[in-house]
N, CA and C of each residue as an Amber inpcrd file, in Angstrom:
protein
   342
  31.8370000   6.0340000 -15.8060000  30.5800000   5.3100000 -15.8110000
  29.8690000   5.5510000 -17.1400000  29.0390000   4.7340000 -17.7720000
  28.8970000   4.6280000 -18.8550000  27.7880000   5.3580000 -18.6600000
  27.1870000   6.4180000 -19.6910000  25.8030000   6.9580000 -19.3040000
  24.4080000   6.1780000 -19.6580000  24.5410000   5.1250000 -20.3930000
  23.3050000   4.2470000 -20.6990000  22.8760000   3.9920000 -19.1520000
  23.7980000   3.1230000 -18.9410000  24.2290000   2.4420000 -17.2800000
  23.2480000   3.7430000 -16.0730000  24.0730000   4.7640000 -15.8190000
  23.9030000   5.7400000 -15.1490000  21.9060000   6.1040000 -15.3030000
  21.9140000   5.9360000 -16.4610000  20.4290000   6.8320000 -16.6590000
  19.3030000   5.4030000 -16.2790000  20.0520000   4.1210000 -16.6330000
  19.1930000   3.1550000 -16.2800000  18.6840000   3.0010000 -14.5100000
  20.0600000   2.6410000 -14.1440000  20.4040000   2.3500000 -13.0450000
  19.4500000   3.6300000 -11.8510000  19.3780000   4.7160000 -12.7480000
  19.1100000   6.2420000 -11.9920000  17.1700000   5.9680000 -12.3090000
  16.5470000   5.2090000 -13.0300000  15.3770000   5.0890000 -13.2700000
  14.6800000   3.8920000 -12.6670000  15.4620000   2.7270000 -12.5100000
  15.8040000   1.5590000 -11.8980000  14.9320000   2.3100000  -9.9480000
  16.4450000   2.6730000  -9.3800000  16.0980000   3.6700000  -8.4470000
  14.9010000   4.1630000  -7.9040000  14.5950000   5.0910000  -8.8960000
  13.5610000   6.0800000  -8.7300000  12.2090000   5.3900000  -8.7320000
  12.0610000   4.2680000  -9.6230000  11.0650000   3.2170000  -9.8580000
  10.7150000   2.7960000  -8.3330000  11.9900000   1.9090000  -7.6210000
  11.9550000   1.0420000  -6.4940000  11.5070000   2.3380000  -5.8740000
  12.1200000   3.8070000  -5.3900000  11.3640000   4.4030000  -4.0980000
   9.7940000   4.6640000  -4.4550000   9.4580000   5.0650000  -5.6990000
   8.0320000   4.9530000  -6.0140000   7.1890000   3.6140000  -4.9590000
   8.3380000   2.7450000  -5.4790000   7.2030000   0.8900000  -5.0310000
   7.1270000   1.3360000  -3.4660000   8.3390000   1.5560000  -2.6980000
   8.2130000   1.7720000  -1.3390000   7.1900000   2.9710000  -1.0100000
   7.3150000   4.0810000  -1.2010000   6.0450000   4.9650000  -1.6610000
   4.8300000   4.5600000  -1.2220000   3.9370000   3.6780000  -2.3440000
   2.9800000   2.8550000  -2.1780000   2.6200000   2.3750000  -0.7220000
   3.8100000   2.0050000  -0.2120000   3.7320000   1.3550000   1.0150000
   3.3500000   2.3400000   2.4680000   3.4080000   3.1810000   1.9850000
   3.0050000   4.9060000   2.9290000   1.9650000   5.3850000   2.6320000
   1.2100000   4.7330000   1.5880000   0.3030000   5.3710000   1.2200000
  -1.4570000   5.3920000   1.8250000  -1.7500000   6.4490000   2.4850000
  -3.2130000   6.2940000   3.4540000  -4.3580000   6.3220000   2.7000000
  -4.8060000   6.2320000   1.0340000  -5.9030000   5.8370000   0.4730000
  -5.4350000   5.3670000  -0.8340000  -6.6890000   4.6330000  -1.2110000
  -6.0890000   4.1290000  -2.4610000  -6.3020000   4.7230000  -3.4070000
  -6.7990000   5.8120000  -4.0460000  -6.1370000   6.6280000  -4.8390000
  -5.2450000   7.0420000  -4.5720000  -4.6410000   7.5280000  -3.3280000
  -3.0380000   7.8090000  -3.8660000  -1.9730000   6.4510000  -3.9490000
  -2.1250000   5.5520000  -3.1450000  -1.3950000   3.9330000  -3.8460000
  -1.4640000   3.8080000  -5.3570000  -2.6370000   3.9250000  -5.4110000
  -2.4300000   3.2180000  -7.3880000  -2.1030000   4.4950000  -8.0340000
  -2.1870000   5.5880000  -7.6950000  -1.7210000   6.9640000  -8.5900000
   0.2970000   6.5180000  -8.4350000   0.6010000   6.2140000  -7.5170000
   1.6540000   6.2100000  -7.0870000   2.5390000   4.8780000  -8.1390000
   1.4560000   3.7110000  -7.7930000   1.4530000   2.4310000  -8.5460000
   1.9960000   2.6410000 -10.0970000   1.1300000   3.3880000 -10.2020000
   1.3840000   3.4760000 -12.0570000   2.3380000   4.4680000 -12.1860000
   2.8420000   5.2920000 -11.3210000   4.2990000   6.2830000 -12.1300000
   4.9130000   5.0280000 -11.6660000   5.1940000   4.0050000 -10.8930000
   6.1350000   3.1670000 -10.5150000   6.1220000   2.2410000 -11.8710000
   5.0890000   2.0160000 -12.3900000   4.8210000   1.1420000 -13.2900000
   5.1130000   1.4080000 -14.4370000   5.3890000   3.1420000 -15.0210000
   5.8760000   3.9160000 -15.9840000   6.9430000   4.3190000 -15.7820000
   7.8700000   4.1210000 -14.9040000   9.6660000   4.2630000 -14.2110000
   9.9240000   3.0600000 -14.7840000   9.7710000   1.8260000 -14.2470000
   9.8670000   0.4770000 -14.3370000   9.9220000   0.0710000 -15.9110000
   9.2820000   0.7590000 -16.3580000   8.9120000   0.2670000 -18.2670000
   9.7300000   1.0040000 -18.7290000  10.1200000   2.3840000 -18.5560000
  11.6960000   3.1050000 -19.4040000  12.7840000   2.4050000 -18.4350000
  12.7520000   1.8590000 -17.3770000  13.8610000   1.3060000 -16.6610000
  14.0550000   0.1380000 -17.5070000  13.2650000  -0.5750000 -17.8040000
  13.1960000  -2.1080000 -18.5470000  13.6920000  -2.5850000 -19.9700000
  13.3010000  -1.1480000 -20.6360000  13.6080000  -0.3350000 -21.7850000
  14.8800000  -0.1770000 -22.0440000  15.0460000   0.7420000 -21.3460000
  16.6310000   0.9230000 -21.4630000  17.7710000   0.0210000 -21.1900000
  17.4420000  -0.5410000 -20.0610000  18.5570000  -1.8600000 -19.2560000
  18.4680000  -3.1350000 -19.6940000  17.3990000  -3.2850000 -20.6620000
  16.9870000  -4.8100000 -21.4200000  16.5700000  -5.9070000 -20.4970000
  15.5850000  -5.4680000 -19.4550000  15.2270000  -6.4790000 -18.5450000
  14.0040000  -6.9370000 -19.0020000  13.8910000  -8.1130000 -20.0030000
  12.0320000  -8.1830000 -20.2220000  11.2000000  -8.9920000 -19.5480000
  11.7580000  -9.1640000 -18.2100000  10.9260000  -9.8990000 -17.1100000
  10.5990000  -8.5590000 -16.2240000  11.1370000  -7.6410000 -16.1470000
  10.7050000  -6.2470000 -15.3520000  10.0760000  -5.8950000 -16.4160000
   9.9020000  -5.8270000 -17.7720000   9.4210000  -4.8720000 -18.7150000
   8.0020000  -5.6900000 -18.9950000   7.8840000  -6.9390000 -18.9120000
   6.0780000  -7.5190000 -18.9120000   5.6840000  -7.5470000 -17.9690000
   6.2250000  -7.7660000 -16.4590000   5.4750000  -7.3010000 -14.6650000
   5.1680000  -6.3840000 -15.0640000   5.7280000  -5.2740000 -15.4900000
   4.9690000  -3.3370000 -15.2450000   4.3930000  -3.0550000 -16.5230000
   4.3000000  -3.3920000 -17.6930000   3.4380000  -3.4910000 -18.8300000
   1.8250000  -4.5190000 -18.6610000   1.8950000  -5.4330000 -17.5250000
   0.7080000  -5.9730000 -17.4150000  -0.0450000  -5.1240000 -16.1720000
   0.9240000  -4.8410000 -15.3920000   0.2890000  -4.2280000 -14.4190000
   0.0210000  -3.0580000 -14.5720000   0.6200000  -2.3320000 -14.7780000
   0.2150000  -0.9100000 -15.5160000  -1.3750000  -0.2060000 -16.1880000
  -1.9770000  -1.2580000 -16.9090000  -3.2750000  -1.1350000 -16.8590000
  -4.3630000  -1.7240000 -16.0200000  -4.0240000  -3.0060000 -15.1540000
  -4.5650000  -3.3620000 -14.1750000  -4.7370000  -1.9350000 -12.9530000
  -3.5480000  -1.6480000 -12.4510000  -3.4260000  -0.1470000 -11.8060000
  -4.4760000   0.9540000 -12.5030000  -4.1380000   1.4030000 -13.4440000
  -5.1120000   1.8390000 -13.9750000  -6.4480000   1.8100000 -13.8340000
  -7.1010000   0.2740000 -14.2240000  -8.2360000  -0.0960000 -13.9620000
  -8.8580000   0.2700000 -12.7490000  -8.1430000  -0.1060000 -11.4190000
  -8.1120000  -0.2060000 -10.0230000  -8.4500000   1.1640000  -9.5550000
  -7.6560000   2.5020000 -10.4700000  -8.3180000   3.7450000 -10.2290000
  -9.0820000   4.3810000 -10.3010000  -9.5980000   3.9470000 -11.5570000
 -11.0430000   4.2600000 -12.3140000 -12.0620000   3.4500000 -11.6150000
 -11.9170000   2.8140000 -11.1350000 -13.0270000   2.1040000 -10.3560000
 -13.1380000   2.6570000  -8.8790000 -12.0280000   3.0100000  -8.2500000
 -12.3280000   3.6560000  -7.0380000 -12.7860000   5.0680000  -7.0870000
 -12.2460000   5.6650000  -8.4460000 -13.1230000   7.2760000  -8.7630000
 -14.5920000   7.0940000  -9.0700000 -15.0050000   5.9960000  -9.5330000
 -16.0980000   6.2050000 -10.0050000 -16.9960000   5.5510000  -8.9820000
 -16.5320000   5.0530000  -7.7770000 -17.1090000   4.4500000  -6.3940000
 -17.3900000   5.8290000  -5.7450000 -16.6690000   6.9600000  -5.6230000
 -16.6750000   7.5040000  -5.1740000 -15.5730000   7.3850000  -3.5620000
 -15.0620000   6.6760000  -3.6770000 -14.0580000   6.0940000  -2.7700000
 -12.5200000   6.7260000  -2.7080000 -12.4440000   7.8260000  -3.7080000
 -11.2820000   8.6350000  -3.7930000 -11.3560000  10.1100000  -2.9170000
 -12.5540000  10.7390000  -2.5960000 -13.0520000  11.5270000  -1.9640000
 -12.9980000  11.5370000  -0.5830000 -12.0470000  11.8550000  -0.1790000
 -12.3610000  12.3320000   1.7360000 -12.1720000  10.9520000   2.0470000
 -11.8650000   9.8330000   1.6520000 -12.1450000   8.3390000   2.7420000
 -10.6420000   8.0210000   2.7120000 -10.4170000   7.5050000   3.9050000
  -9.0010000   6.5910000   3.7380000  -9.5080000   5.3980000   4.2680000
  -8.5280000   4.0320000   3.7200000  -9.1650000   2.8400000   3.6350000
  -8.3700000   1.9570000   5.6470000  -7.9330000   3.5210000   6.0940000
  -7.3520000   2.5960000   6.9700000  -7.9460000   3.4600000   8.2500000
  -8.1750000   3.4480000   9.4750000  -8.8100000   3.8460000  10.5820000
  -7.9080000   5.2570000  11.0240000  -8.8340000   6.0930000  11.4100000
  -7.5680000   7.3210000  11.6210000  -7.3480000   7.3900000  12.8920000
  -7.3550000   6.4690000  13.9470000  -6.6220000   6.2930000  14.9490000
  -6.2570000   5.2560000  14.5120000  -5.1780000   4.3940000  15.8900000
  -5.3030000   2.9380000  16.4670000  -6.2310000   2.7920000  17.4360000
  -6.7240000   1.4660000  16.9530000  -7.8040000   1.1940000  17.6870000
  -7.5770000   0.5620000  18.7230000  -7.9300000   0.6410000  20.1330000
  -7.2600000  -0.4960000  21.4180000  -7.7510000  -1.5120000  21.2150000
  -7.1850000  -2.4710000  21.7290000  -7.2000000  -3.9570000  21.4710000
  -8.2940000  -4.4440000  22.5170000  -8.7930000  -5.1220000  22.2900000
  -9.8960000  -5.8480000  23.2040000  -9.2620000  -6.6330000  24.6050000
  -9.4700000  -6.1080000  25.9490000  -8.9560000  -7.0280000  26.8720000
  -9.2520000  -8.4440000  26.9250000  -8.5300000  -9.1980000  27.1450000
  -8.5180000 -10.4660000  27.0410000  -8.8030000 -11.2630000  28.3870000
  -9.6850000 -12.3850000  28.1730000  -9.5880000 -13.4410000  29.4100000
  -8.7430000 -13.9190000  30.0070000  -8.2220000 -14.4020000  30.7680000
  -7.1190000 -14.9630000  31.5940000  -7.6430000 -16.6880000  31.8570000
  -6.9850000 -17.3310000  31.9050000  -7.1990000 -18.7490000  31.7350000
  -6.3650000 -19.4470000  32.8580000  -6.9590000 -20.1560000  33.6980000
  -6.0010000 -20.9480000  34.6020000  -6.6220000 -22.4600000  34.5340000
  -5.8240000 -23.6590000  34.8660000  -6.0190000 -24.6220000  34.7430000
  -6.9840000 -24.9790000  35.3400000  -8.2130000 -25.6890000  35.6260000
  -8.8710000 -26.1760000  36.9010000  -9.8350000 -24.8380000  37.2630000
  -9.9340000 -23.6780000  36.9210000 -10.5030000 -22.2920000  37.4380000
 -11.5540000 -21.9180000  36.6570000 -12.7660000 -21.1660000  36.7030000
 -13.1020000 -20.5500000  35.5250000 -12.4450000 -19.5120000  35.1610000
 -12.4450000 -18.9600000  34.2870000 -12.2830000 -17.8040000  33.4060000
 -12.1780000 -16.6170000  34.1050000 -11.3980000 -15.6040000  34.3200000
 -10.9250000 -14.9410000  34.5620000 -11.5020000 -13.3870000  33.9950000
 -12.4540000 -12.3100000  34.0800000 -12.0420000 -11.6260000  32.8920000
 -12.1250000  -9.9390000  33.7600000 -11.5780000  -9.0840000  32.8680000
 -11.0460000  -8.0110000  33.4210000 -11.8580000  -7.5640000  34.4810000
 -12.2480000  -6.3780000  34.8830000 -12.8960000  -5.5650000  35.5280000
 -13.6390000  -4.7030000  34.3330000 -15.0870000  -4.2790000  34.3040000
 -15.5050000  -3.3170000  33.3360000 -15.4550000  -1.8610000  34.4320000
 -15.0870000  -0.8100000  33.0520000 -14.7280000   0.4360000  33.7520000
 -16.1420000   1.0350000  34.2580000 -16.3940000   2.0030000  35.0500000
 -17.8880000   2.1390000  35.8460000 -18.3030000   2.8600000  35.1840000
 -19.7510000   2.5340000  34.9360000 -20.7880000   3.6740000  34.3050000
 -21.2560000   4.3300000  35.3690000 -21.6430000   5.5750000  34.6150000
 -21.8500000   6.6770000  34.9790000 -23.6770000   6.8430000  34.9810000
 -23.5690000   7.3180000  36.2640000 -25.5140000   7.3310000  36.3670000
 -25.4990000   8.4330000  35.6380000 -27.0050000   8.4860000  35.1340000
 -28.0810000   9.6510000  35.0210000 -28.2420000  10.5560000  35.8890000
């Protein structure tokens, strides 16, 4: 195996699990921290393997990412918050619908006296 090949192909790689990465990621400082080593894999991957349609995607995006971080540090939005709910939330019971009938809708669970 040729080692140009090997070291590309091996950065190539490492780039794509970065991108999947991203996709695990529970705030957005760590997505775009993640974003831009993907985006700095991708540019010596592009580099080396002569792809210059991968090498201007991650050279434009690369400071967009960037941008995107500095703006959530300076929101204060990198601190203690994640952008996604830390449970699942239950779903709202739904009406039941029959032809010709009214509306149908659950039972509410019983409150509790004073």
């Amino acid at each position: 195996m040729n080692p140009d090949t090997f070291a590309s192909d091996l950065l190539g790689y490492t780039a794509a699990g970065l991108v999947l990465l991203t996709f695990l990621a529970q705030s957005m400082g760590t997505l775009r921290a993640v974003a831009i080593a993907s985006n700095v894999m991708f540019i010596a991957y592009a580099l080396l393997a002569d792809v210059p349609p991968v090498l201007l995607l991650h050279v434009l995006l690369l400071p967009l990412n960037g941008w995107r971080l500095w703006q959530a540090a300076r929101s204060g939005a990198l601190v203690g918050q994640r952008d996604e709910p830390p449970a699942p939330l239950r779903p709202p019971a739904l009406a039941s619908f029959r032809a010709g009938h009214a509306p149908v809708t659950p039972p509410r669970p019983a409150q509790r006296r004073a």
